[in-house]
Backbone as a chain_set.jsonl record, in Angstrom:
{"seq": "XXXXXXXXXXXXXXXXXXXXXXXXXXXXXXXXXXXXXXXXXXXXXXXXXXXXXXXXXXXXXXXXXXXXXXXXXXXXXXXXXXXXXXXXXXXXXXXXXXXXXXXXXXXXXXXXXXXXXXXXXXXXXXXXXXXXXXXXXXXXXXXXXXXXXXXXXXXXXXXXX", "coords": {"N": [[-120.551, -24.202, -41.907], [-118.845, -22.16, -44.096], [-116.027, -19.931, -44.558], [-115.376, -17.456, -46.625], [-113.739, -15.86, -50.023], [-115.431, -13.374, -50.832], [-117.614, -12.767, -53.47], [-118.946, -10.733, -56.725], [-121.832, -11.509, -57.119], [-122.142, -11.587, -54.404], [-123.366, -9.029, -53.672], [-126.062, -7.987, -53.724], [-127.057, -9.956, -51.521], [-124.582, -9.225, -49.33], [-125.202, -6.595, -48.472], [-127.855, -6.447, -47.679], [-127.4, -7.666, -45.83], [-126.448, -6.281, -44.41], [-127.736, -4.197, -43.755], [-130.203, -5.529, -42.101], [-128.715, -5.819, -40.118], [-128.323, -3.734, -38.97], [-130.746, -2.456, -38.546], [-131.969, -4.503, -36.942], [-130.515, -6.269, -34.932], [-128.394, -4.249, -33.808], [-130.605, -2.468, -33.132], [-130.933, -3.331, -30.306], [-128.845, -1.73, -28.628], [-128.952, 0.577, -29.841], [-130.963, 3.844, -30.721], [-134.061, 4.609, -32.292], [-133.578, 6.55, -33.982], [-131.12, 6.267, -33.885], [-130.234, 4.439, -35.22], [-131.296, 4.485, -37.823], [-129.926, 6.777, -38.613], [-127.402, 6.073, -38.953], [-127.459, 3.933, -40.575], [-128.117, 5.525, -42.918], [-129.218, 7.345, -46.352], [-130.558, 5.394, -48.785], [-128.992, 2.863, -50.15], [-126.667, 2.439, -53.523], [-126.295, -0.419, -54.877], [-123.848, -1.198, -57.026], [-121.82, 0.557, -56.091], [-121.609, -0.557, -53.262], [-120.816, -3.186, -54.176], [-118.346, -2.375, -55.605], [-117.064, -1.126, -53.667], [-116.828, -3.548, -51.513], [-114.622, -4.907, -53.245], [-112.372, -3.608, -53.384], [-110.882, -4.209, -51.45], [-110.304, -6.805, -48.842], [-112.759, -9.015, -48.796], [-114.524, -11.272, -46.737], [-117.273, -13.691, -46.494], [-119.694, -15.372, -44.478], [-120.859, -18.457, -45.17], [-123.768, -20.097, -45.601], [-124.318, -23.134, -45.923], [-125.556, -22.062, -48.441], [-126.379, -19.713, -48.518], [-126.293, -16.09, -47.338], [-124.921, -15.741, -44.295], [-122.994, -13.596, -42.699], [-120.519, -11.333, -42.906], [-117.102, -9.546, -43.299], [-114.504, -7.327, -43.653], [-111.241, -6.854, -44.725], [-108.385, -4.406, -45.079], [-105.262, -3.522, -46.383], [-103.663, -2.463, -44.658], [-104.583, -3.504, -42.386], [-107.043, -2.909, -40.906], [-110.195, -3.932, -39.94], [-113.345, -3.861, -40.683], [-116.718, -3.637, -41.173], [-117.929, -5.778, -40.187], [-120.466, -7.93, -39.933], [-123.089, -9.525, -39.097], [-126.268, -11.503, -39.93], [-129.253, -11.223, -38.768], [-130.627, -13.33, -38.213], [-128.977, -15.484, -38.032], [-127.215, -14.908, -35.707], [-125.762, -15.404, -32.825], [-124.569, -18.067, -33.319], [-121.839, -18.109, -33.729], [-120.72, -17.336, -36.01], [-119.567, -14.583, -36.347], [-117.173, -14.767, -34.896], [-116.207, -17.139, -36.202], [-115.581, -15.882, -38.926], [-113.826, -13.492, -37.759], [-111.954, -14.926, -36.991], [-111.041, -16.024, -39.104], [-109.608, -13.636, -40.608], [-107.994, -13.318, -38.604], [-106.285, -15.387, -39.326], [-105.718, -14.835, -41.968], [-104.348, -12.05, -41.603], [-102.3, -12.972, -40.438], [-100.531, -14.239, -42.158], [-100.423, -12.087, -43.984], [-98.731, -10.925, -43.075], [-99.512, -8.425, -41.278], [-98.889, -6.296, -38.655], [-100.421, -5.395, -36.477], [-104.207, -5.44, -36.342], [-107.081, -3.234, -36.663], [-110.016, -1.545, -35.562], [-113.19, -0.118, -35.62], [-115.529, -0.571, -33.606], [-118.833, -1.054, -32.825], [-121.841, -0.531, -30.364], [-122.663, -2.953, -29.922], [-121.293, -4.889, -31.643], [-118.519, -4.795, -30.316], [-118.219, -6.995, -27.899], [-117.713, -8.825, -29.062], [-115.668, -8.801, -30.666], [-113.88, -8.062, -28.637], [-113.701, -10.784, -27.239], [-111.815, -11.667, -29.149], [-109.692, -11.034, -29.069], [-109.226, -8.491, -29.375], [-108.605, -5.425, -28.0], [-109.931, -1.935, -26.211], [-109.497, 1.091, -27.309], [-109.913, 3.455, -27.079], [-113.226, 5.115, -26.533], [-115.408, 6.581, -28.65], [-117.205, 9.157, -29.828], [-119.354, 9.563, -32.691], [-120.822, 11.419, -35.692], [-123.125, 11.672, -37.241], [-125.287, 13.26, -39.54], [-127.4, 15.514, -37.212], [-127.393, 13.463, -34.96], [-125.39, 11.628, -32.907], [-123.56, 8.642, -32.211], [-121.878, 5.86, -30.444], [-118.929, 4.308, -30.85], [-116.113, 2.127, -30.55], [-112.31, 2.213, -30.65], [-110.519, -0.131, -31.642], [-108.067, -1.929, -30.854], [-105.361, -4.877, -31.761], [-102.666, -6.967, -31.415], [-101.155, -8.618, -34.211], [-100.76, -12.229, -34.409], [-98.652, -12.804, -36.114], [-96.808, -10.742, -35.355], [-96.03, -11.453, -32.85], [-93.535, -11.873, -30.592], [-90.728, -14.236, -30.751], [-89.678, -17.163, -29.879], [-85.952, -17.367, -28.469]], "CA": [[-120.33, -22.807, -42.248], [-117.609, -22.082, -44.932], [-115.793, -18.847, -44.951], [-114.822, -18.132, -48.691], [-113.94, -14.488, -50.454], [-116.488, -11.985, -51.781], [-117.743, -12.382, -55.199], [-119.95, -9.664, -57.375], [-122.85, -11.775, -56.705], [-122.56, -11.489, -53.053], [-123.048, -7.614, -53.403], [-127.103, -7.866, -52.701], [-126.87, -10.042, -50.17], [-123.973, -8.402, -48.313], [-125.903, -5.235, -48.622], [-128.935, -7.285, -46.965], [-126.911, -8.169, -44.325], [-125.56, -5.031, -43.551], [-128.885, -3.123, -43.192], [-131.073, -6.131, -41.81], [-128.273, -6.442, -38.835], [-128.007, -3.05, -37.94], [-132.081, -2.402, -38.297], [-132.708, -5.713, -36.265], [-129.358, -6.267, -34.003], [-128.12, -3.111, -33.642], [-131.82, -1.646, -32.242], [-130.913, -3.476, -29.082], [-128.235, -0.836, -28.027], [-129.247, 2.351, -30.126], [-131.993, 3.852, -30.399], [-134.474, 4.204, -33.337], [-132.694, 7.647, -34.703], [-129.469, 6.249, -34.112], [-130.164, 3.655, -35.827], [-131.762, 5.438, -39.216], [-129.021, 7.539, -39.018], [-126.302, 4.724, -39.323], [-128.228, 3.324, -42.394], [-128.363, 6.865, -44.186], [-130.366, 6.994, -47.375], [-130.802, 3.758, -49.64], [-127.012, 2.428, -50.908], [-126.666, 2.124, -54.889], [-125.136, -1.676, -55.322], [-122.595, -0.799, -58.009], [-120.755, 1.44, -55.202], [-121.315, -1.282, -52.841], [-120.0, -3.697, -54.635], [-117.304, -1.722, -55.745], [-115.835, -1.08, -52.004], [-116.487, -4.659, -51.019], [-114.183, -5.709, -54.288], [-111.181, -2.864, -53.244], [-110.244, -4.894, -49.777], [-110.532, -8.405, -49.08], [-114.225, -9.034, -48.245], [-115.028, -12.834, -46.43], [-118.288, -14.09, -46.603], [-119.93, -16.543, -43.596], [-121.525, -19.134, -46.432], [-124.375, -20.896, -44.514], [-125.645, -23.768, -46.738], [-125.575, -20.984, -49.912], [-127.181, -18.648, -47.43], [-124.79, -15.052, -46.436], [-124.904, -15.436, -43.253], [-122.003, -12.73, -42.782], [-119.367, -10.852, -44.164], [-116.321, -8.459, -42.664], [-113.528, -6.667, -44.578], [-109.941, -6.616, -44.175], [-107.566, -3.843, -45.714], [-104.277, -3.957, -46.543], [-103.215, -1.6, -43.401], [-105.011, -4.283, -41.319], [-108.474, -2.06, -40.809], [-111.124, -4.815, -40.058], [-114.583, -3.163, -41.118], [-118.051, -3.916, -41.38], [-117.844, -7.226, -39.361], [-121.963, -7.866, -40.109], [-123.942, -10.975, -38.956], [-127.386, -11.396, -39.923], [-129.857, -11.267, -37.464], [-131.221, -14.773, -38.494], [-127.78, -16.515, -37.618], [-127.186, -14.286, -34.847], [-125.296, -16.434, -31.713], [-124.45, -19.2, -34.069], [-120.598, -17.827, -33.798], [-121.046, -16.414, -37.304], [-118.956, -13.396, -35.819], [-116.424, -15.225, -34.315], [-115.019, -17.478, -37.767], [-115.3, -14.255, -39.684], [-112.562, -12.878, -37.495], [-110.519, -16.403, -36.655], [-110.034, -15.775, -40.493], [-109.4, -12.352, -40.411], [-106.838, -13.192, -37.638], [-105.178, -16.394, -40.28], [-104.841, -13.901, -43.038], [-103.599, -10.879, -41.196], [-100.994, -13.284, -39.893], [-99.743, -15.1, -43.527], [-99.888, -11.399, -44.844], [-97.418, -10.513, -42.031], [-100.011, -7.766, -40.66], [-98.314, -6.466, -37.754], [-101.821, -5.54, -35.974], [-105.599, -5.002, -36.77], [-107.778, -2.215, -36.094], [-111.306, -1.473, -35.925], [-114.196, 0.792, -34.57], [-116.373, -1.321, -32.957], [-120.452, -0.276, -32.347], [-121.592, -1.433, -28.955], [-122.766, -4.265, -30.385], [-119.609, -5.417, -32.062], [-117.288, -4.525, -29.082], [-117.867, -8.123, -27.325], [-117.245, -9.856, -30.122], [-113.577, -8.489, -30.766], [-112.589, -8.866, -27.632], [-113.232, -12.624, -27.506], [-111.231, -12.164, -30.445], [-108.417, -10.628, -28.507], [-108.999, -7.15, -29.446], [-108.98, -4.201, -26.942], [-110.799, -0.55, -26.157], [-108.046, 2.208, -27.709], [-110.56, 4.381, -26.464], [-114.482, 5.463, -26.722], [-115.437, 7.622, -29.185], [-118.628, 9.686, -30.7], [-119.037, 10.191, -34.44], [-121.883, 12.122, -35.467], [-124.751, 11.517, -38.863], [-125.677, 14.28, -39.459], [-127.494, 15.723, -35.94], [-127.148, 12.085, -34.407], [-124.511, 11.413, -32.081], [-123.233, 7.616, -32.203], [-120.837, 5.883, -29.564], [-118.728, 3.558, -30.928], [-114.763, 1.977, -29.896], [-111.782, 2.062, -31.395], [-110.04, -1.305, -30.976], [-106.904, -2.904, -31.761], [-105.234, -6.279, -31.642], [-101.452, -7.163, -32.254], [-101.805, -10.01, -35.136], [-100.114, -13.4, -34.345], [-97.199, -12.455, -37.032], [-96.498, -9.751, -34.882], [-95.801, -11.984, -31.53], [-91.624, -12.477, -30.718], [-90.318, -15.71, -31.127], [-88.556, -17.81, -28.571], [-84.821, -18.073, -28.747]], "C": [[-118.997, -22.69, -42.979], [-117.777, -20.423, -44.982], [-114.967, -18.717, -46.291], [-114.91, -16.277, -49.014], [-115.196, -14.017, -50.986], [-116.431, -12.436, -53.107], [-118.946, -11.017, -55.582], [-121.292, -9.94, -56.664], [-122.877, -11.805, -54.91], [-123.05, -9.745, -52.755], [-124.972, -7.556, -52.679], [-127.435, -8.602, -51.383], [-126.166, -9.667, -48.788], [-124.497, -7.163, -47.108], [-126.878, -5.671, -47.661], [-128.698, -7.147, -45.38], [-126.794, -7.048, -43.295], [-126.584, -4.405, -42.908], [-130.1, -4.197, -42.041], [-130.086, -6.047, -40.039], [-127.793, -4.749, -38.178], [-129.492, -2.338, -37.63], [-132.99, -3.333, -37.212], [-132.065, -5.707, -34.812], [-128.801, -5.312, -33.15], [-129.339, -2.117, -32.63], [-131.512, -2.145, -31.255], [-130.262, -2.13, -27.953], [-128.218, 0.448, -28.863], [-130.615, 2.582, -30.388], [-132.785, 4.054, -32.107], [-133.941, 5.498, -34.369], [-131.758, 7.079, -34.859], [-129.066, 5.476, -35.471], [-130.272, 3.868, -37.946], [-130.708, 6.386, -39.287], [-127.436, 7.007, -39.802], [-126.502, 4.321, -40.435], [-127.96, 4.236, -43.19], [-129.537, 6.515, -45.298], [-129.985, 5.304, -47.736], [-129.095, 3.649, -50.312], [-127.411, 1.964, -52.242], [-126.005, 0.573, -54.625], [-124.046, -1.707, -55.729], [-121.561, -0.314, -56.995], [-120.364, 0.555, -54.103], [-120.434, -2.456, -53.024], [-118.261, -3.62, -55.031], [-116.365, -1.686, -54.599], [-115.961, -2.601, -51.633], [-115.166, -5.358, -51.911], [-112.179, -4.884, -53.931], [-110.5, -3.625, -51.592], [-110.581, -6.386, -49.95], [-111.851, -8.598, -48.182], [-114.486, -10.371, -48.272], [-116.709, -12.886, -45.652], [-118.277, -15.244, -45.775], [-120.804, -17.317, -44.87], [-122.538, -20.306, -45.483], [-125.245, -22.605, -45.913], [-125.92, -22.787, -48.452], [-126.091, -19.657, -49.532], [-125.802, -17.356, -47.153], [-125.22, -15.243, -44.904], [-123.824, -14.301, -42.406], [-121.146, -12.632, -43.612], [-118.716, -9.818, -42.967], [-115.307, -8.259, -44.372], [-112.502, -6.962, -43.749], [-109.014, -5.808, -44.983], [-106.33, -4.038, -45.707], [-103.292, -3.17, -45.232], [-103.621, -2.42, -42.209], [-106.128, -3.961, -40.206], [-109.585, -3.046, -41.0], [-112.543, -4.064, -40.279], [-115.665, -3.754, -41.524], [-117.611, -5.335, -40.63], [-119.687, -7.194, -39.069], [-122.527, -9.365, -39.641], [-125.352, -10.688, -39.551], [-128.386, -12.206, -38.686], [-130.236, -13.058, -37.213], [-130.359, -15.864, -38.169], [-126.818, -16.148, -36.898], [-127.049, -15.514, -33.673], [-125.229, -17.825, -32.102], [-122.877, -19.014, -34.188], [-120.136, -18.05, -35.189], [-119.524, -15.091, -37.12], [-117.604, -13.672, -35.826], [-115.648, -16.13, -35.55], [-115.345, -16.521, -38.806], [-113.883, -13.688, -38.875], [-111.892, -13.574, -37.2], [-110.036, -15.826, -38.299], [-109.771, -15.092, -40.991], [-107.917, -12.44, -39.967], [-105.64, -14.152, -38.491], [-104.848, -14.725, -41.201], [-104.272, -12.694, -42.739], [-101.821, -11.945, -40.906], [-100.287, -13.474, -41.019], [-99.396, -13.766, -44.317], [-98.578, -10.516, -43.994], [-97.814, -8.989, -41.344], [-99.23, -7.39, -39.226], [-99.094, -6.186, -36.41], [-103.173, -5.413, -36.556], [-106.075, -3.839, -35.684], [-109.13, -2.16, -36.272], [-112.039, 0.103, -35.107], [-115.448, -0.225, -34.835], [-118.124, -0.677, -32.509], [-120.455, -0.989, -31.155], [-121.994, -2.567, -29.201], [-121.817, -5.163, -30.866], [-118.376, -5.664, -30.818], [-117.349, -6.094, -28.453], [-117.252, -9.291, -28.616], [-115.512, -9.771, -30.615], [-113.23, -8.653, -29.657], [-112.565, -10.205, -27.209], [-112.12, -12.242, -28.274], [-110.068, -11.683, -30.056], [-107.988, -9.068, -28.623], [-108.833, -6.035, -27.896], [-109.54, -2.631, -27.087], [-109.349, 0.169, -26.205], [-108.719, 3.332, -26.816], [-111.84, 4.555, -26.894], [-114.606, 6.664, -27.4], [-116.637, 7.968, -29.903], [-118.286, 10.042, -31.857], [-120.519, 10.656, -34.435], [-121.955, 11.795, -37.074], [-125.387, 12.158, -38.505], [-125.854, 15.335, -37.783], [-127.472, 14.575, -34.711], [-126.137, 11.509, -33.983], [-124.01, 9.754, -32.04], [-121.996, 6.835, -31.145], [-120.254, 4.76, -30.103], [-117.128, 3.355, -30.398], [-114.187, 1.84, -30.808], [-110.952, 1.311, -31.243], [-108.787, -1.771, -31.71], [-106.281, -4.464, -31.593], [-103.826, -6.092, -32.985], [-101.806, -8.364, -32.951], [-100.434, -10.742, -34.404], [-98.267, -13.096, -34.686], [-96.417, -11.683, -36.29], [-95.89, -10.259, -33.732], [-94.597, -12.056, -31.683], [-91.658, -13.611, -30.329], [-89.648, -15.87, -30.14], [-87.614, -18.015, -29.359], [-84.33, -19.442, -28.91]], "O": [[-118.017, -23.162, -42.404], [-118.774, -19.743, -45.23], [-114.203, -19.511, -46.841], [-115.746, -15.524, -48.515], [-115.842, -14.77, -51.713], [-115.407, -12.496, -53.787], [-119.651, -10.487, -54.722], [-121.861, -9.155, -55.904], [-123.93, -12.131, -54.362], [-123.049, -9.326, -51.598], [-125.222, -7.211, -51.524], [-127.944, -8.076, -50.393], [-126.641, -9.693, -47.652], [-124.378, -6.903, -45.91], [-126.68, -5.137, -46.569], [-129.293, -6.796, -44.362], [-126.939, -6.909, -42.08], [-126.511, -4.061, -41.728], [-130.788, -3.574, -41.233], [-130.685, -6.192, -38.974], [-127.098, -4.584, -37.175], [-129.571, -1.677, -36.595], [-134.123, -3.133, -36.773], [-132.642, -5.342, -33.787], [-128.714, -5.469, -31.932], [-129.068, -1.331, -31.723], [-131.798, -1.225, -30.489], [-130.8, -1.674, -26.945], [-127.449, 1.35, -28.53], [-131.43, 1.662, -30.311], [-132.132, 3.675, -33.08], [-133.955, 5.275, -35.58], [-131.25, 7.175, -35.976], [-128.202, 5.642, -36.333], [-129.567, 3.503, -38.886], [-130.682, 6.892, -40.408], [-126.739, 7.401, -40.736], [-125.64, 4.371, -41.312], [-127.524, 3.898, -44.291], [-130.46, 5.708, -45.189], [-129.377, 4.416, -47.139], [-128.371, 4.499, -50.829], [-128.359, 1.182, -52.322], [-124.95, 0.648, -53.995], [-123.133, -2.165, -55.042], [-120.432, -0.799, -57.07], [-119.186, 0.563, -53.745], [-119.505, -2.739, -52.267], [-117.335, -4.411, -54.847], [-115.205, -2.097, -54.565], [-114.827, -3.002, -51.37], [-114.632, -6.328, -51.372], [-111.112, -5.449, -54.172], [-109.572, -3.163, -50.928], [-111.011, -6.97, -50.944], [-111.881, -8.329, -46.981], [-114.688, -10.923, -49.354], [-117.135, -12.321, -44.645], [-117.401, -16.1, -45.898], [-121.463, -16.535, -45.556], [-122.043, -21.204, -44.802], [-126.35, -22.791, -46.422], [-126.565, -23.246, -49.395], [-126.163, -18.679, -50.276], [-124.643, -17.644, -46.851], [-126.162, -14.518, -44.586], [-124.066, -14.307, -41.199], [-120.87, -13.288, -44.616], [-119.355, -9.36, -42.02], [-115.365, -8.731, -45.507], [-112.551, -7.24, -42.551], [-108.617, -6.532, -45.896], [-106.034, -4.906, -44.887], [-102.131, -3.55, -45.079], [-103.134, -2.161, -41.108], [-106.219, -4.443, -39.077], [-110.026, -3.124, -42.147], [-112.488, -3.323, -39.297], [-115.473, -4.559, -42.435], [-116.465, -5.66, -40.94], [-120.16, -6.539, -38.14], [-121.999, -10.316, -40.217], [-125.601, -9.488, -39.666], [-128.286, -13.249, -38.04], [-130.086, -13.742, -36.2], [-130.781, -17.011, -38.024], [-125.694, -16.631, -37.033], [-127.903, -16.389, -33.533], [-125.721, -18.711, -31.403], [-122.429, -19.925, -34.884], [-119.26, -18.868, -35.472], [-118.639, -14.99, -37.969], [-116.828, -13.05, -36.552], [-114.496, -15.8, -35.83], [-115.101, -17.09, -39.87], [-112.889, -13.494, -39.574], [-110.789, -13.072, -36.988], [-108.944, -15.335, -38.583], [-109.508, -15.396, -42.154], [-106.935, -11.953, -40.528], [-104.437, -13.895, -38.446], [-103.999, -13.853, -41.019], [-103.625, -12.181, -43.652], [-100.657, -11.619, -41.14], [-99.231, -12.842, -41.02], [-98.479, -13.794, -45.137], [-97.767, -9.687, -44.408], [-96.9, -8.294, -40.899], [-98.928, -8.409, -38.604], [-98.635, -6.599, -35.345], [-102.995, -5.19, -37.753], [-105.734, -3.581, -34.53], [-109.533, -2.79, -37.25], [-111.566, 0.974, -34.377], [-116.07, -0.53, -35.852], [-118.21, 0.293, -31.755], [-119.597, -1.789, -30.784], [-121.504, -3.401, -28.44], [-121.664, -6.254, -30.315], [-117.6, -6.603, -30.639], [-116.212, -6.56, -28.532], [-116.515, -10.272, -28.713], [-114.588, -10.564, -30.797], [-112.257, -9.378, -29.45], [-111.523, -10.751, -26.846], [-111.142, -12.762, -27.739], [-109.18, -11.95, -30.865], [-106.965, -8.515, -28.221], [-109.142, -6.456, -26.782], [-109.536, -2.176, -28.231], [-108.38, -0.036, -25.474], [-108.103, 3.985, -25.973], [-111.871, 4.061, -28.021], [-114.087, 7.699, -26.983], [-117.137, 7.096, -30.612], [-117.269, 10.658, -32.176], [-121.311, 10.422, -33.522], [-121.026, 11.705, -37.877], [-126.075, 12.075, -37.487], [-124.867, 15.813, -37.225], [-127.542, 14.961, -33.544], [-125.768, 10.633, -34.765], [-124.59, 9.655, -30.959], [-120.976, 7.524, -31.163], [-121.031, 3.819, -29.941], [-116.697, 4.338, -29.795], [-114.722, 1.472, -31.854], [-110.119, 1.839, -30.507], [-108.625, -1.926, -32.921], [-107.135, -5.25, -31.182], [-103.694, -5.68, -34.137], [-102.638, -9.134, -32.47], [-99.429, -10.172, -33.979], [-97.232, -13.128, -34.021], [-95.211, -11.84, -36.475], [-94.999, -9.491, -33.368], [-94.222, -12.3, -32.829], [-92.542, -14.051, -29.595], [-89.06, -14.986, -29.515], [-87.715, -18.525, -30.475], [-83.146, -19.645, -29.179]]}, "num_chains": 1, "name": "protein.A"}
């Protein structure tokens, strides 16, 4: 598994990823509204592309395969953290955010943040994250529960005298 930046051409598979793992993965802990609500209509590419290209977007590379993708902003806002269902408990999840956690540190990040779905939530806290607190967002009439998690980065730790 090689993690490696975002290119253009990763924009339909990203996209893939995103909807196949919260249509597949995601149905475990919401329900089939919640779920259609999360998705919204159909996503243009171009726009997709576009936001994956404005942050630093790492790609799980399976063999030539996406097997994932997350974001990282320059505020240290981890986002979309996606597996696909197909390489689902293959710790896919898990070197997506080890290298999340390198480059927050080298850019001298002083923590990360996220909002976590309940699906996501175990996976950050392996990763050392924690629950800021529980919180509902709402699509449209569709209620959603997800966390809002943080994690001091490495860079951030004090140094021994």
């Amino acid at each position: 598994m090689l993690i490696r930046d975002y290119t253009a051409a990763d924009a339909a598979p990203t996209l893939a990823v995103f909807e196949d793992a919260i249509r597949r993965t995601a149905r475990s802990r919401y329900s089939a509204e919640q779920v259609e609500a999360w998705l919204g209509g159909p996503r243009d590419l171009a726009p997709w592309n576009a936001a994956r290209l404005r942050v630093r977007t790492f790609v799980a590379d399976d063999a030539g395969t996406v097997a994932g993708f997350t974001d990282l902003d320059d505020a240290g806002y981890v986002d979309r953290l996606f597996v696909s269902p197909d390489h689902g408990r293959r710790g896919v999840g898990r070197a997506l955010l080890e290298h999340v956690l390198v480059t927050a540190d080298a850019l001298g990040l002083p923590e990360l943040t996220t909002h976590a779905s309940l699906v996501a939530r175990p996976v950050f806290e392996r990763a050392g994250f924690h629950v800021v607190h529980e919180e509902t967002v709402r699509r449209g009439a569709v209620e959603l529960t997800r966390f809002h998690m943080r994690r001091p980065s490495d860079a951030a730790a004090p140094t021994s005298p």
